[in-house]
C-alpha beads as a LAMMPS data file, in Angstrom:
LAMMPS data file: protein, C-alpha beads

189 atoms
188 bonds

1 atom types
1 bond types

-500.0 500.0 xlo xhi
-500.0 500.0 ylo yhi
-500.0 500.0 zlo zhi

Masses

1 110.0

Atoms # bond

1 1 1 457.831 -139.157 160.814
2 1 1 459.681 -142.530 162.435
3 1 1 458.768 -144.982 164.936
4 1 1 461.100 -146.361 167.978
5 1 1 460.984 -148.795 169.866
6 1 1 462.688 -148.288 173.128
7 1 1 465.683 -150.975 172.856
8 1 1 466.586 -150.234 176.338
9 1 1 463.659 -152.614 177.795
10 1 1 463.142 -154.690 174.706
11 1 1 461.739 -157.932 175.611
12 1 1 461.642 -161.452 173.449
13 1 1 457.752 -159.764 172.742
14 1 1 459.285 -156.833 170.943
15 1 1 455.383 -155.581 170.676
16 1 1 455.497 -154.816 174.452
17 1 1 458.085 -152.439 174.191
18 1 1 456.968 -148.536 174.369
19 1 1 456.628 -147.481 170.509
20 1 1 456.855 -143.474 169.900
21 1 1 457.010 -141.103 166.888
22 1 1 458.880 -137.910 166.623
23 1 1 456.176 -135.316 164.482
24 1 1 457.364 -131.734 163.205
25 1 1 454.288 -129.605 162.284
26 1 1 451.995 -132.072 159.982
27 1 1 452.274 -130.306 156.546
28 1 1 448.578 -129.347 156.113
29 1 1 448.924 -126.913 159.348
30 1 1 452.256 -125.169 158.240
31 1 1 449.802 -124.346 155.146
32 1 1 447.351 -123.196 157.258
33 1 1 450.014 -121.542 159.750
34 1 1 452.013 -119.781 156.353
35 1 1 448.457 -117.641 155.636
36 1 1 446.974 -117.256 159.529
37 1 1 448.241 -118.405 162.763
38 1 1 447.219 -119.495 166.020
39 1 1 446.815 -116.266 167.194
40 1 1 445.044 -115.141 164.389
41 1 1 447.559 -112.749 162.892
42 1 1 449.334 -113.224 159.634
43 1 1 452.337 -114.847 159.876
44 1 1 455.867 -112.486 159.711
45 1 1 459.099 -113.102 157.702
46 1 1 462.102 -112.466 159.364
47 1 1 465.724 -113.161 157.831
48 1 1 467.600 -114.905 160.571
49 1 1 470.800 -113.602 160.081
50 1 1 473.024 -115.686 162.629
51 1 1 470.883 -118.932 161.751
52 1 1 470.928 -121.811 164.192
53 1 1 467.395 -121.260 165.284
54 1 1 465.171 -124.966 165.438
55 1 1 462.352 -125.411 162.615
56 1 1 459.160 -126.855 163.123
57 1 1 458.576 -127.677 160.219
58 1 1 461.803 -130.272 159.495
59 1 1 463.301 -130.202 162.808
60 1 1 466.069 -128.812 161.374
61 1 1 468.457 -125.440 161.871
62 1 1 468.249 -122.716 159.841
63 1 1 471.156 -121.517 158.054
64 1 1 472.712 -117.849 158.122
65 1 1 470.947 -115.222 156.083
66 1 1 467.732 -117.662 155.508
67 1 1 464.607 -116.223 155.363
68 1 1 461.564 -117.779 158.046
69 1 1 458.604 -117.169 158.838
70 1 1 457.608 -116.855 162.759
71 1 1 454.346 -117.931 163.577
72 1 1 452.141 -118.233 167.158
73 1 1 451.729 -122.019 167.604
74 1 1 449.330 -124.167 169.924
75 1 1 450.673 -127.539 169.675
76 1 1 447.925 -128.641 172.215
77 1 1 444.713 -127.141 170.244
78 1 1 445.952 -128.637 167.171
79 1 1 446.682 -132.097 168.839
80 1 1 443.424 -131.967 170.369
81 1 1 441.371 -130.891 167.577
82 1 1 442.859 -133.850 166.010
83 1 1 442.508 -136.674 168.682
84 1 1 439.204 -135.072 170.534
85 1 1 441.155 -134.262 173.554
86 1 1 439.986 -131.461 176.027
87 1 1 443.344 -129.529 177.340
88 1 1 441.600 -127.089 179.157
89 1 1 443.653 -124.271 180.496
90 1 1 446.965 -126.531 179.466
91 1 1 446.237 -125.087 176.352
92 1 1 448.929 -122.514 174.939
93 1 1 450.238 -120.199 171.993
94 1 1 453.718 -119.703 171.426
95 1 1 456.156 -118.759 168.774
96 1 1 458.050 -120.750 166.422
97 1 1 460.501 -120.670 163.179
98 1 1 459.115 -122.521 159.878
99 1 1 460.598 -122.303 156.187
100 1 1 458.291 -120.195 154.378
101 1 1 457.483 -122.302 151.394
102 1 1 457.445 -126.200 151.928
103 1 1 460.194 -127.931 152.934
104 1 1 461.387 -131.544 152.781
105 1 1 459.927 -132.092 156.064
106 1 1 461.672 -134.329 158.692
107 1 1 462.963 -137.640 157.312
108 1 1 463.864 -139.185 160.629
109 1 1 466.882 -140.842 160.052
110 1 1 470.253 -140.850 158.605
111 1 1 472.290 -137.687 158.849
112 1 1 469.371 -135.909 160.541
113 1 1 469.131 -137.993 163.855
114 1 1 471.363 -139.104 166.505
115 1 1 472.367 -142.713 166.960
116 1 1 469.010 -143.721 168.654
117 1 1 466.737 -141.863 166.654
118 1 1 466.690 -137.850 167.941
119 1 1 466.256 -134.971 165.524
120 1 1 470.073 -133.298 165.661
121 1 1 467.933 -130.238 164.910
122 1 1 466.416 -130.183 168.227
123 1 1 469.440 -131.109 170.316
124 1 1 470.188 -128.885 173.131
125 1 1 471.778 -128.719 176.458
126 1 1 468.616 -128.057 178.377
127 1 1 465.211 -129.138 177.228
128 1 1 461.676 -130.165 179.471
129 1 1 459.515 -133.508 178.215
130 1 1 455.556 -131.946 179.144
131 1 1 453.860 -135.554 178.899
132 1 1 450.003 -135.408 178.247
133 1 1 447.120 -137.866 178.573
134 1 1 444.826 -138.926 176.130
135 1 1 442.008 -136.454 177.559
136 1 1 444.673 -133.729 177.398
137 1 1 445.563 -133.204 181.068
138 1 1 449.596 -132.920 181.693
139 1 1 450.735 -135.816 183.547
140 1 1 453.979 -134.327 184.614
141 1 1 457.537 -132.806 183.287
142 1 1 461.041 -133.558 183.250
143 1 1 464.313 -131.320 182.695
144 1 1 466.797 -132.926 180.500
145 1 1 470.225 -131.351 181.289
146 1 1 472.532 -133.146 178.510
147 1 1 475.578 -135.110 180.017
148 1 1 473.682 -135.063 183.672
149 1 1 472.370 -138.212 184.486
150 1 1 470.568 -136.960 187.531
151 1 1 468.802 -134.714 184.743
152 1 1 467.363 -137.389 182.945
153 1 1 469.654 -138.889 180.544
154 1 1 469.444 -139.125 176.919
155 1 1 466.029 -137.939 175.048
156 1 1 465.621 -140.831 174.179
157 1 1 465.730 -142.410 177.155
158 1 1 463.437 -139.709 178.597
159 1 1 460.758 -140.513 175.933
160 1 1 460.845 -144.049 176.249
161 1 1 460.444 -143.786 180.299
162 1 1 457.498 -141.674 179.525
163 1 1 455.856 -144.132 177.186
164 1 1 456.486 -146.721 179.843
165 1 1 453.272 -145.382 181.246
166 1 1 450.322 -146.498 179.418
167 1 1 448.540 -143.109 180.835
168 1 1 451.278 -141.294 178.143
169 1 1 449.300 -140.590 174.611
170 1 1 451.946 -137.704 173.700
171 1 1 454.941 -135.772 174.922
172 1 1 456.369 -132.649 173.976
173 1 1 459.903 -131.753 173.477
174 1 1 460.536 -127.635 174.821
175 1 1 463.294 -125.638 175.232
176 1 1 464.869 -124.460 178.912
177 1 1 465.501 -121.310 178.245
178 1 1 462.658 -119.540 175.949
179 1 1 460.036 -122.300 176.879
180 1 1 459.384 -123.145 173.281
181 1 1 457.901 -126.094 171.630
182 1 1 460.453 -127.900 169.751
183 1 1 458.713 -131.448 168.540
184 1 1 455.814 -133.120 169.269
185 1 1 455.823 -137.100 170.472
186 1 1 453.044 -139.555 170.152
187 1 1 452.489 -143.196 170.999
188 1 1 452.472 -145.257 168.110
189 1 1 450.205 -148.085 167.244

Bonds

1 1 1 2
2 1 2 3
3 1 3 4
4 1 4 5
5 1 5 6
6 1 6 7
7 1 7 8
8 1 8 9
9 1 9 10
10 1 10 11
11 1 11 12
12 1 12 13
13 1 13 14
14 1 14 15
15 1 15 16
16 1 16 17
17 1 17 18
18 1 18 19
19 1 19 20
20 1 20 21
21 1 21 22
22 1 22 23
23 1 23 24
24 1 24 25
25 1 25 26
26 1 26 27
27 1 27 28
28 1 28 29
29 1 29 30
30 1 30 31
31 1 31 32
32 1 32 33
33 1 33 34
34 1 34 35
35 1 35 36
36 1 36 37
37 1 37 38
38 1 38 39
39 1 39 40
40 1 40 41
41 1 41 42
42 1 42 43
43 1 43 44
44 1 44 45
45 1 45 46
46 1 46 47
47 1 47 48
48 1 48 49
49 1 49 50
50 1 50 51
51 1 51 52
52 1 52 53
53 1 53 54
54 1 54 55
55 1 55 56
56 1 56 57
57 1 57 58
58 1 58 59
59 1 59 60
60 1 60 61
61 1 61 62
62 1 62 63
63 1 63 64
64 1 64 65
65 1 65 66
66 1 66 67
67 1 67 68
68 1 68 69
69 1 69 70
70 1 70 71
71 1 71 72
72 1 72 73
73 1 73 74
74 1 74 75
75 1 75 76
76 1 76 77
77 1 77 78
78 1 78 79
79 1 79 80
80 1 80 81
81 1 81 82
82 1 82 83
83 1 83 84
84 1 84 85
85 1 85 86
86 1 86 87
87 1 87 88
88 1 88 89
89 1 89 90
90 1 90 91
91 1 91 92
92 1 92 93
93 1 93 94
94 1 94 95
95 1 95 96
96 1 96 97
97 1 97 98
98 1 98 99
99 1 99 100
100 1 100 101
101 1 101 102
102 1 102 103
103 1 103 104
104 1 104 105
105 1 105 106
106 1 106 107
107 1 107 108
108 1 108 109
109 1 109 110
110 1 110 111
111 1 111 112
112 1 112 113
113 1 113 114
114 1 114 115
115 1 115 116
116 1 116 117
117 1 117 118
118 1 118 119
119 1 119 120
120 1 120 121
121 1 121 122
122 1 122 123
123 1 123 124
124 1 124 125
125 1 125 126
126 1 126 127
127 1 127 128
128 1 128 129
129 1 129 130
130 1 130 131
131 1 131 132
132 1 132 133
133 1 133 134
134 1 134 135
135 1 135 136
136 1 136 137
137 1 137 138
138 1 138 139
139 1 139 140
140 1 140 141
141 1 141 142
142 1 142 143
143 1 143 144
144 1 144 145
145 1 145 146
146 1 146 147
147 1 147 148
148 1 148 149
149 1 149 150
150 1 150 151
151 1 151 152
152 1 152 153
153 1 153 154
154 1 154 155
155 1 155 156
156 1 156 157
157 1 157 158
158 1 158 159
159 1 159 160
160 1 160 161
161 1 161 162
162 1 162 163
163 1 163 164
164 1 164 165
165 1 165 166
166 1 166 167
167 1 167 168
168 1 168 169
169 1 169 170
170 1 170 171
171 1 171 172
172 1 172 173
173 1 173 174
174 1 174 175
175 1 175 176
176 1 176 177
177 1 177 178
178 1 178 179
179 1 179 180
180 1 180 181
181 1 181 182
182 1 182 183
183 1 183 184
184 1 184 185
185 1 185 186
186 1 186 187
187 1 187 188
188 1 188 189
């Protein structure tokens, strides 16, 4: 898990600046996700045999032929059983792709992020930014179309406009086209 700071704003007070992390799945759910998951069901392991699909668990790709495990998912519940947040009927289950034993996990820099800090794992042409309040109510949504500037930009640049607003505790990172969760983003600090 990293920390930015959004250097597009950055002020002499560097503390003022928005401050986000990037989270995969915290290690102590993927246990509890890699015996039961969200939906109650045991989870199923699937060999992914073009590879290329996002992981959750290192926000990573997986390769050709690798074996997975594909899980139902409430990012919200978890984040709110966590934080004491109420989301109400924002609440959702969906599926997602995690290594079946542990992993390395995501290490947030080097040859795993973009220049300013994005998981290359969870790059795509088309993604929406679902930002939430601390009390778990959305606050809005943005498309990201990459290369469009009238589509928001850079990630990055999406995440730190959304931690701009102090109303912001988290944001999360979906897909266009199957609507799933990709990462999870919190304010840090």
């Amino acid at each position: 898990m990293s920390t930015y700071t959004d250097t597009q704003t950055r002020t002499p007070d560097q503390d003022s600046a928005p401050r986000y992390e990037i989270r995969p799945i915290a290690p102590g759910v993927l246990r509890e996700l890699r015996v039961r998951d969200d939906a109650g069901r045991a989870p199923r392991v699937v060999v992914d045999e073009d590879g290329g699909n996002p992981l959750r668990c290192c926000l990573g790709r997986s390769t050709p032929g690798e074996r997975l495990m594909l899980v139902s998912y409430a990012p919200l519940r978890r984040w709110a059983a966590e934080t004491g947040a109420t989301p109400g009927a924002y609440d959702e289950v969906g599926p997602v792709f995690i290594h079946p034993e542990p992993c390395a996990g995501w290490s947030g820099g080097g040859r795993d992020a973009t220049p300013d800090g994005y998981p290359r794992g969870i790059e795509g042409e088309r993604r929406v930014l679902r930002a939430y309040s601390a009390e778990g109510r959305i606050l809005g949504g943005r498309l990201l179309i990459q290369g469009s500037p009238e589509h928001g930009g850079s990630p990055a640049e999406a995440l730190a406009e959304w931690y701009r607003d102090p109303r912001v505790a988290a944001v999360h990172i979906r897909a266009v086209e199957y609507g799933c969760f990709l990462a999870e983003t919190r304010r840090a600090g």
